[in-house]
Steps between C-alpha positions, in 0.01 A plus 500: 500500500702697220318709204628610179386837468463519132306158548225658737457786276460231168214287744361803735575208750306699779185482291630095439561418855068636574409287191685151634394597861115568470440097406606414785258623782695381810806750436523800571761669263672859470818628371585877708826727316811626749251770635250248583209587286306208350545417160318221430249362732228180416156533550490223810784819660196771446249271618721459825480819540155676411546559159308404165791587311877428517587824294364669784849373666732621220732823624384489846647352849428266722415767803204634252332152550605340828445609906826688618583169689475272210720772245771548740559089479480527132746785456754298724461223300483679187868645598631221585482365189581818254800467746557179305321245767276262452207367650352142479210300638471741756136362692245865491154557683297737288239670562207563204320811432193278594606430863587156374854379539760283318810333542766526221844417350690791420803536310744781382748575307718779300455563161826600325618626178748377236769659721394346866362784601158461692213669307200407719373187658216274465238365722324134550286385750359172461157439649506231781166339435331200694656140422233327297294255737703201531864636374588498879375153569645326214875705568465295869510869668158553628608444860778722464273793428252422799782524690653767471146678506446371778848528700578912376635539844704186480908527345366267225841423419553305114660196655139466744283590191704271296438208718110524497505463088745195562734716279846615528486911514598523135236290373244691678632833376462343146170378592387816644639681200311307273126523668525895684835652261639542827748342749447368807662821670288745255190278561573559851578865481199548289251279789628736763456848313166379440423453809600792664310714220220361598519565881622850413217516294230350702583555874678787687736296641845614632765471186719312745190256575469441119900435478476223751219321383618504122848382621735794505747553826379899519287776336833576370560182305132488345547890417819444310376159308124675496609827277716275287201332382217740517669830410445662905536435796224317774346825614456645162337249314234419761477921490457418117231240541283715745490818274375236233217422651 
């Protein structure tokens, strides 16, 4: 994304960017500088995170707001992109100040100025709410989901998935695009990490227990894929739960 400079100061687009993003409730929308302060943050952002109020945000950083677990995996991401990266789609497991949790879409990229130089970043996570009743029934994919639910410690590879829509695997990607905003793989990814939250939630059940039954090889492979999408690692976020309650 490229900004004019003398542009932003003629709009204020920080205070522009809140105003476009607090109509849309599902989206959760910030804009950090090189140093990784928030800038601009909308009010579904402070709701996220305990606040009433998004200028509550302004000047601050992410590790005033978030467990130590959680703000490492933002900083790293963070980085990555003032280091001129980018970030897209990637499938997150949130956890709410109200012990709820929710699954989003985030995105990230580098802001930069007239001269290519990266100013700051911003932030959007889409929320990944419930198919309307019906949506999955009328895409044909019903019995795709049930599946997989139902087979987590199964390969579930696209070409078998594909087969029990009668679809060819790009079709069903489309079609699973369409009804959960996901691929098959994320809608996979997402069915496991679930899964395992739950157990680690719920039961004190060996973390190499929980990797089997949700499909992963090892601990190893459901710690690597597990603080990719939840911000920590197995141990820590079933730590996290406990002191919640």
């Amino acid at each position: 994304m490229a900004l004019d400079t003398e542009f932003i100061a003629r709009v204020d687009s920080p205070r522009f960017c809140e105003r476009l993003f607090a109509v849309l409730p599902d989206v959760v929308f910030c804009l950090k500088d090189s140093e990784r302060r928030y800038r601009a943050a909308n009010q579904a952002f402070a709701e996220r995170i305990g606040l009433k109020d998004p200028r509550k945000l302004i000047g601050r950083l992410a590790e005033d707001f978030f467990t130590p677990a959680l703000a490492d995996a933002y900083r790293e991401q963070d980085l990555e992109v003032l280091g001129g990266g980018e970030i897209t789609d990637e499938l997150e497991l949130v956890s709410n100040r109200d012990g709820t949790v929710g699954w989003y879409l985030a995105t990230k990229v580098p802001l930069q100025d007239s001269r290519g130089g990266v100013i700051g970043l911003a932030s959007v996570s889409r929320d990944l709410r419930a198919p309307r009743e019906g949506d999955a029934e009328l895409a044909g994919i019903a019995k795709v989901a049930e599946h997989i639910r139902d087979h987590l410690d199964s390969p579930l590879k696209g070409m078998e998935l594909a087969a029990i829509a009668r679809l060819t695997p790009t079709q069903l990607d489309r079609r699973m695009k369409k009804v959960f905003y996901l691929s098959t793989a994320q809608f996979v990814r997402k069915a496991r990490i679930e899964h395992a939250a739950t157990l680690l939630a719920t039961s004190s059940r060996p973390i190499a227990e929980v990797a089997l039954e949700c499909g992963y090889g090892d601990q190893t492979a459901l710690t690597r894929q597990f603080r990719a999408t939840v911000g920590m690692p197995p141990a820590a976020y079933r730590e996290h739960i406990r002191k919640r309650r």
